[in-house]
N, C-alpha and C positions, 0 to 999 in steps of 0.2 A: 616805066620803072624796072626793067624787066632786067638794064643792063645793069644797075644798082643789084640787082641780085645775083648777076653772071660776076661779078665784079667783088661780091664780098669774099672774107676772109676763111667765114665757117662755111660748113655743108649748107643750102638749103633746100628744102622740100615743098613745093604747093602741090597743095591737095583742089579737088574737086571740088563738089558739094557733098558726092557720096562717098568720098573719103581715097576715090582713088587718084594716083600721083599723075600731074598734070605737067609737071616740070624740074629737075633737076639741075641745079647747076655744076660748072666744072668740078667745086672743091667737094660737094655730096658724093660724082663719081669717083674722085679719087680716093673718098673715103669706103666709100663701098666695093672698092677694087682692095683697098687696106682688111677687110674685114671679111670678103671671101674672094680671092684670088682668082685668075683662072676667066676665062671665059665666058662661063654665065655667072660673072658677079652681074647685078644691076641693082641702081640706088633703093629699090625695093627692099631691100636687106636690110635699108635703114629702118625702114618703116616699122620691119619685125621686131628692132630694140626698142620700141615705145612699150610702155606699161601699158595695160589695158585702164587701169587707175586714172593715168593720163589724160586718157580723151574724156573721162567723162569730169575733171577737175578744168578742165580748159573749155569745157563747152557750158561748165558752171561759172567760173571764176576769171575765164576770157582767158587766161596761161597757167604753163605748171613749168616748173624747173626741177630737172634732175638731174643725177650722174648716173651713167653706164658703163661697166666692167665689159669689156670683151675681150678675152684671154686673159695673158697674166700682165700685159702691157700697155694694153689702150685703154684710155677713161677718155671719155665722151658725155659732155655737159649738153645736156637736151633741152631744147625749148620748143611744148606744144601749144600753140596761139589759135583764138576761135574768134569769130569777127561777130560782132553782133550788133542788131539794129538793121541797118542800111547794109551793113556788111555781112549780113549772116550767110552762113556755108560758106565764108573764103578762111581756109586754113591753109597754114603752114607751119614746117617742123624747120628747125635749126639743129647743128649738130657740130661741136666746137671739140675738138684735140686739145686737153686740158690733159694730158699726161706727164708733159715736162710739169706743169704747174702743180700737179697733184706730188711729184715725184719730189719736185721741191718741198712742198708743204711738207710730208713727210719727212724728208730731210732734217726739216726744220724741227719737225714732231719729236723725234729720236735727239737731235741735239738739244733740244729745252729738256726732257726729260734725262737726258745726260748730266743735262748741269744741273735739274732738279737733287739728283742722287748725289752727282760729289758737294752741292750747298748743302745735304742732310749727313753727308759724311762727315765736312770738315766743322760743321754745328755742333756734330758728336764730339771730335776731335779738339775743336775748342772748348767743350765745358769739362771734357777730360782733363786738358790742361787745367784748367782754371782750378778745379777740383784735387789735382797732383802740386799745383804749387799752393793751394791752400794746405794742403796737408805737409805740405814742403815749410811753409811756414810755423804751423804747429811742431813738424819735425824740430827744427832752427829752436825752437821754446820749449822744448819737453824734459829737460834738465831744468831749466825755472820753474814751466808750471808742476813739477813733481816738487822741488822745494816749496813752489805756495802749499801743495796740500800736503806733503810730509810735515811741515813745521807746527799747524792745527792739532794734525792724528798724534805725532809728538806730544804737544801738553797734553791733549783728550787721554791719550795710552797714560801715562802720568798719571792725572787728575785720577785716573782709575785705579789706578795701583794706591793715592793717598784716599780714595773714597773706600776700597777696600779695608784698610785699617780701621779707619773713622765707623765703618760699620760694626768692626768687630771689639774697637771699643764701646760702642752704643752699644751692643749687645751683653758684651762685658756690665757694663751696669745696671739694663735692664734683671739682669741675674739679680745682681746685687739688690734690687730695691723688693724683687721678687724673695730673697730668702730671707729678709728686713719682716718683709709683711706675713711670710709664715711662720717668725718667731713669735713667741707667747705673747711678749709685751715689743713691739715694732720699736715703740722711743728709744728700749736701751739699744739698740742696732744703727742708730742716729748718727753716732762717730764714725764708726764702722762704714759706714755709707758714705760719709761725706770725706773721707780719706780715700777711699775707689773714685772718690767722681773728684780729688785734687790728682790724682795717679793716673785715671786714663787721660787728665790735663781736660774733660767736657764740657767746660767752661770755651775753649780757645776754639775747640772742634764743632759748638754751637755757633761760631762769629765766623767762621771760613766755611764751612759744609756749604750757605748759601753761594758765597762766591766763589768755589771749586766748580759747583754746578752751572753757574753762571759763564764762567768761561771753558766749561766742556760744549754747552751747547751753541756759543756763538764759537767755536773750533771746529763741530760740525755744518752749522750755516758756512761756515766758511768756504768750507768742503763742497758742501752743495752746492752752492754758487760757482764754484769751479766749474764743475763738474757740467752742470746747465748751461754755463755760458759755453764753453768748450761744444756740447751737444749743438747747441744755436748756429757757432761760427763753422760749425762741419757739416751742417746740414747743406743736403743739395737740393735746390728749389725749381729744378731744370724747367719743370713741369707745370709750374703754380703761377697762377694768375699773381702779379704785383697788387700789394695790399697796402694802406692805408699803413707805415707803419713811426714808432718812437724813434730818431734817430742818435736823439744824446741818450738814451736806454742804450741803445748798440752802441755808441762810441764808449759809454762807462763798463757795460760787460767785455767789449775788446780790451780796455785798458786795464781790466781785472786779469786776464789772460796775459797779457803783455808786463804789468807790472813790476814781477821778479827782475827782467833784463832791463828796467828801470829805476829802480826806487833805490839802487844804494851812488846814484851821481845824478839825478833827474830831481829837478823842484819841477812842482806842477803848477801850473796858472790856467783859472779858470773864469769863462767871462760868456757865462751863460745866457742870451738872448729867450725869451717867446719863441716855442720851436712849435708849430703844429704837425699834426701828422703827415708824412710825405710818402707818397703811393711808389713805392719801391719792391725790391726783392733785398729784404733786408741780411740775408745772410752773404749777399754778394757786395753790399755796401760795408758789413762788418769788417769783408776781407778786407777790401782800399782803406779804413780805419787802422786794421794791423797793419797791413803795410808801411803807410805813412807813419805809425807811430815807432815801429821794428827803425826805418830809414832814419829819423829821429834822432832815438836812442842810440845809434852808431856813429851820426853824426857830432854827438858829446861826447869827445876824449874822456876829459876827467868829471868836471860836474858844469853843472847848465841847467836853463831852464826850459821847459818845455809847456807853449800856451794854446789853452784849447780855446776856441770862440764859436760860437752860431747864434745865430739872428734867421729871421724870415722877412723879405721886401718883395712888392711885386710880383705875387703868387710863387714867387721859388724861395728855396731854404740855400743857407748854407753854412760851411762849417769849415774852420780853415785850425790846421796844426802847425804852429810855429816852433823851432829849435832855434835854439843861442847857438851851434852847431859850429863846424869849419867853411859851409857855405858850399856854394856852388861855382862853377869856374865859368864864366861867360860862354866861354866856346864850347860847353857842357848843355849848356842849358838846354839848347835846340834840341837834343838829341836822346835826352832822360827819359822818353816814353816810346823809344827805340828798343824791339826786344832786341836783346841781350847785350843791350849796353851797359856797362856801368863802368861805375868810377871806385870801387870798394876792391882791395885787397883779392885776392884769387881765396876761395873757401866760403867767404860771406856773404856772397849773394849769386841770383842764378841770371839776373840784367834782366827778369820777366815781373819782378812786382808792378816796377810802376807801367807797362808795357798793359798790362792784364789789369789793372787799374782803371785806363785808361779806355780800355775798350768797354769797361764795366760803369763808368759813367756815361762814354757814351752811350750804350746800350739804353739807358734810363734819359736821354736827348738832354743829357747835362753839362756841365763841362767842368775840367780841372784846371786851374791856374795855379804859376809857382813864381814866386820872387823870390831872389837869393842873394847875398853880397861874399864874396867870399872872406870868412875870419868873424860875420857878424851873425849869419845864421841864413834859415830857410824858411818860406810859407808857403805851404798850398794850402789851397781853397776851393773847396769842391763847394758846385751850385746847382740842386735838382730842382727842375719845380715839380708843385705840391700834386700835381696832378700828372698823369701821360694822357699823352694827345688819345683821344679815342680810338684812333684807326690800331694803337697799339695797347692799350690797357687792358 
């Protein structure tokens, strides 16, 4: 067997019984001519880079496998092997040029961690976007949504100004029934009284006071609801585990928001299905609800209708927005989830809604579908199921 070991690849070493080297072959000397130059190299050198660890795991365990650093260039894979039974005291060492190999490994090391960095950059960089065209969308509505809640604070500011009066005739009368009852005899102050309470008109100001107040405080819910939805749909959720959540909740707070650049040419239709809760990031599906519904309303020149639907089949949900709309163009179609495509006027859009939509269903392993005729209108139809696969929930 002897030329089997003149003949291999790696260094090899047999040892004695008593440990001393019995045999080298060619590629051992060439190695220990690599490792000390000169003259009195001998494969003995090799011997030196064993671990003392070594022998005594190979004389337990029958072998040990390591790597060895020798300067700043050579790595050297060790194998020290111990014979036992019938074999005992036959050793030998192996010693394998794994340099290129290690060199590559590293190679490899620094490029995975390369692309580790620019995948957590551009991660960053997409929810940046995603988070700049939502606020880009809010931007596009913040002349409507200041009309939903100016037109409330309006009557409220109002109502307050006529609740001020009403006060100050109630107060006016309370006088009056007050100076009634400190006169001697109260009854002859009787006219007197009921002439103040035909003059502050207290009769009219008892039938409306209720319903002043009645529509100051649903002016203010109004307000709030704003105000909360808006907080909802701005929220960044970059970081939160996807939850269990309401999705026709989100589509009616988005359409609360949306509403103003709807409601004076938009009829609404609605065709509410069994919706259960669907494990989402709900503020990122809010956006694809503004979008869709913003795309919608631009789609209706003058008046239209516009239908909302969701149902649940098959452990997934879905929810589809139809416009009476101008439609879409065939040769459009393919290409509508193309960022910065669009088909809208230069000012009205930035060609990344439905683009950023799209990536935000998929994100949630959903998917968007769109029918469209053009002159007769448009549907998409977004379908999550109710749960994400575990490897990603």
């Amino acid at each position: 067997m002897l030329w089997a070991v003149e003949a291999a690849p790696m260094g090899v070493l047999l040892l004695g019984p008593d440990g001393t080297l019995g045999h080298a072959n060619p590629a051992a000397r060439h190695l220990a001519g690599l490792i000390a130059p000169g003259p009195q190299s001998t494969p003995q050198h090799l011997l030196g880079l064993v671990p003392d660890e070594a022998w005594a795991q190979a004389c337990q365990k029958g072998q040990w496998l390591g790597e060895v650093r020798v300067g700043d260039a050579l790595i050297l894979e060790v194998g020290v092997f111990c014979g036992a039974d019938e074999n005992a005291g036959r050793r030998f060492v192996t010693f394998t040029d794994v340099s290129a190999r290690s060199a590559r490994e590293l190679e490899l090391q620094q490029r995975h961690d390369e692309l580790e960095r620019t995948y957590r950059r551009l991660s960053g960089a997409q929810e940046q976007l995603l988070q700049s065209e939502k606020m880009a969308s809010i931007g596009q509505l913040a002349a409507g949504v200041a009309h939903e809640i100016n037109n409330p604070i309006g009557y409220v500011h109002s109502n307050l100004g006529t609740l001020r009066e009403y006060v100050s005739a109630l107060f006016g009368m309370i006088d009056a029934y007050s100076t009634a009852l400190a006169a001697p005899d109260p009854m002859s102050q009787r006219d007197t009284v009921q002439a103040q309470r035909q003059r502050l008109d207290i009769d009219f100001i008892l039938g409306d006071l209720p319903q002043l107040l009645d529509e100051s405080r649903e002016g203010i819910e109004r307000v709030t609801r704003i105000v909360q939805d808006l907080k909802e749909f701005s929220h960044v959720g970059r970081n939160e585990a996807m939850r269990p959540s309401d999705l026709v909740k989100g589509l009616e707070s988005t359409l609360n928001i949306v509403w103003n650049d709807l409601k004076y040419k938009v009829k609404l239709e609605k065709h509410y299905g069994e919706m259960p809760p669907v494990e989402c990031h709900p503020s990122e599906i809010n956006q694809v609800f503004m979008n869709l519904l913003i795309n919608a309303g631009q789609a209706i020149a003058e008046r239209g209708v516009i239908t909302l639907a969701c149902g649940a089949e098959d452990a997934e949900a879905w929810i589809s927005i139809g416009d009476s709309g101008c439609g879409i163009a065939e040769e459009s179609l393919g290409r509508i989830f193309d960022p910065f495509f669009t088909t809208k006027p230069i000012g009205r859009g930035t060609g990344l809604g439905l683009a950023i939509s799209y990536r935000i269903i998929e994100k949630h392993h959903g998917r968007i579908d769109v029918s469209s005729r053009v002159g007769t209108g448009t549907t998409f139809r977004i379908v999550l199921p109710l749960r994400q696969p575990a490897a990603t929930a």
